[in-house]
C-alpha positions as CSV (number, residue, x, y, z in Angstrom):
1,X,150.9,121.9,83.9
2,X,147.8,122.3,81.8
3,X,144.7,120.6,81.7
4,X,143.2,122.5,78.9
5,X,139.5,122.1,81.2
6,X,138.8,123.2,84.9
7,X,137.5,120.0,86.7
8,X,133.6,120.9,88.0
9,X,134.5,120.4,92.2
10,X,137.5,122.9,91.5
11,X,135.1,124.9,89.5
12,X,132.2,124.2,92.7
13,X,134.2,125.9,95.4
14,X,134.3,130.0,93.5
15,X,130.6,129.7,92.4
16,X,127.8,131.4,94.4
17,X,124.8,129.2,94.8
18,X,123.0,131.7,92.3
19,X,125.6,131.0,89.7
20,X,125.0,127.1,90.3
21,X,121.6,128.0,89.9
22,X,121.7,130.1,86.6
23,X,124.6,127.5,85.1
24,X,122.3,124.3,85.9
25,X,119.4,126.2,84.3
26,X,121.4,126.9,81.1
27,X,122.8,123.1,80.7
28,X,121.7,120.9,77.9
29,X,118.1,119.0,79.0
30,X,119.9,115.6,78.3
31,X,122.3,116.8,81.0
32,X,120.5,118.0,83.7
33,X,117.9,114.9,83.4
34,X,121.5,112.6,84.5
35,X,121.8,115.1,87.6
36,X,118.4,115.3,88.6
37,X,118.1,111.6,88.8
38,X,120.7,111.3,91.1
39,X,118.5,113.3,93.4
40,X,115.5,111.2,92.1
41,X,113.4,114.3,90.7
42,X,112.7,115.9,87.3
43,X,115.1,118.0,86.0
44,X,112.6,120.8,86.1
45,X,111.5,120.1,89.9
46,X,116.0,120.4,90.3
47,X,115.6,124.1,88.8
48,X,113.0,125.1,90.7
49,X,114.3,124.2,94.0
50,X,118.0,125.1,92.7
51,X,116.3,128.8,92.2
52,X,114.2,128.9,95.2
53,X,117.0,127.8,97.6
54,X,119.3,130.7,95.9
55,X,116.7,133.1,96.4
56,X,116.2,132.5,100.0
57,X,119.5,132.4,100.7
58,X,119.8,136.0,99.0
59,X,117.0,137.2,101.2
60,X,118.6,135.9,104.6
61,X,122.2,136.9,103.2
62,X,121.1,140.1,103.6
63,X,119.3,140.9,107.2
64,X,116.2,139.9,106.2
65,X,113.8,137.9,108.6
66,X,113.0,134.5,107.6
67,X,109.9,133.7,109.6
68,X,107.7,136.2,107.2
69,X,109.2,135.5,103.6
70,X,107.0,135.4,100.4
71,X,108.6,134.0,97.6
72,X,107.0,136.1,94.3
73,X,107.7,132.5,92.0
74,X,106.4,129.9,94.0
75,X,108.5,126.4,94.2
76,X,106.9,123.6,91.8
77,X,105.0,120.9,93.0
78,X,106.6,117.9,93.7
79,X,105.7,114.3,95.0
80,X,106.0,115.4,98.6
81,X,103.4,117.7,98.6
82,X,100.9,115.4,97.8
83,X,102.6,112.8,99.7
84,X,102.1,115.2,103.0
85,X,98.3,115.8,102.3
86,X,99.0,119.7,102.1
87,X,95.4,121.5,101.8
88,X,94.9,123.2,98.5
89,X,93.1,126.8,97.8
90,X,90.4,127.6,95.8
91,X,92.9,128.4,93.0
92,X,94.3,125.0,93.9
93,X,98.3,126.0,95.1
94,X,99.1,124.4,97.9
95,X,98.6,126.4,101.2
96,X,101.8,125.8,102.4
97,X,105.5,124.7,100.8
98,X,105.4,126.9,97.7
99,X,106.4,130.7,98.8
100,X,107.5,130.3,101.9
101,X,110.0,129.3,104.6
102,X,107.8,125.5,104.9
103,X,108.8,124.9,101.1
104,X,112.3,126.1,101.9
């Protein structure tokens, strides 16, 4: 029998969380604002977790220690870091919860 489409869950279960990632990111705005409200954040706060989670899980994936990783594009800021009364720098990131295992 043919369907003519591959439902997404059948499609979910062969995808690496870096192709979730990358397909998410390349989804029409109108689209990915409906699946980020389901999660109750921005659809751009969804892509930057969505690529920071996939780029931790590359650097565990393969033998790397977690307790000293430094993420080179930091996650974005979102409600909870002001909502957890993180100290800022002079620069103004937050200190913790944007490049490392915390924000993770």
């Amino acid at each position: 029998m043919t369907y003519g489409y591959l439902p997404l869950w059948v499609l979910n279960n062969i995808l690496t969380l870096g192709t979730i990632s990358k397909f998410y990111s390349l989804m029409k705005q109108n689209e990915r604002q409906t699946i980020s409200k389901i999660f109750r954040l921005s659809d751009n706060e969804l892509e930057s977790i969505l690529t920071y989670v996939s780029s931790v899980r590359n650097f565990s994936t393969h033998g790397n220690r977690l307790f000293c990783y430094r993420s080179k594009r930091p996650l974005c800021n979102t409600r909870l870091h002001s909502q957890m009364g993180i100290e800022r720098n002079l620069s103004g990131e937050y200190i913790c919860g944007k490049r490392d295992l915390f924000s993770y």
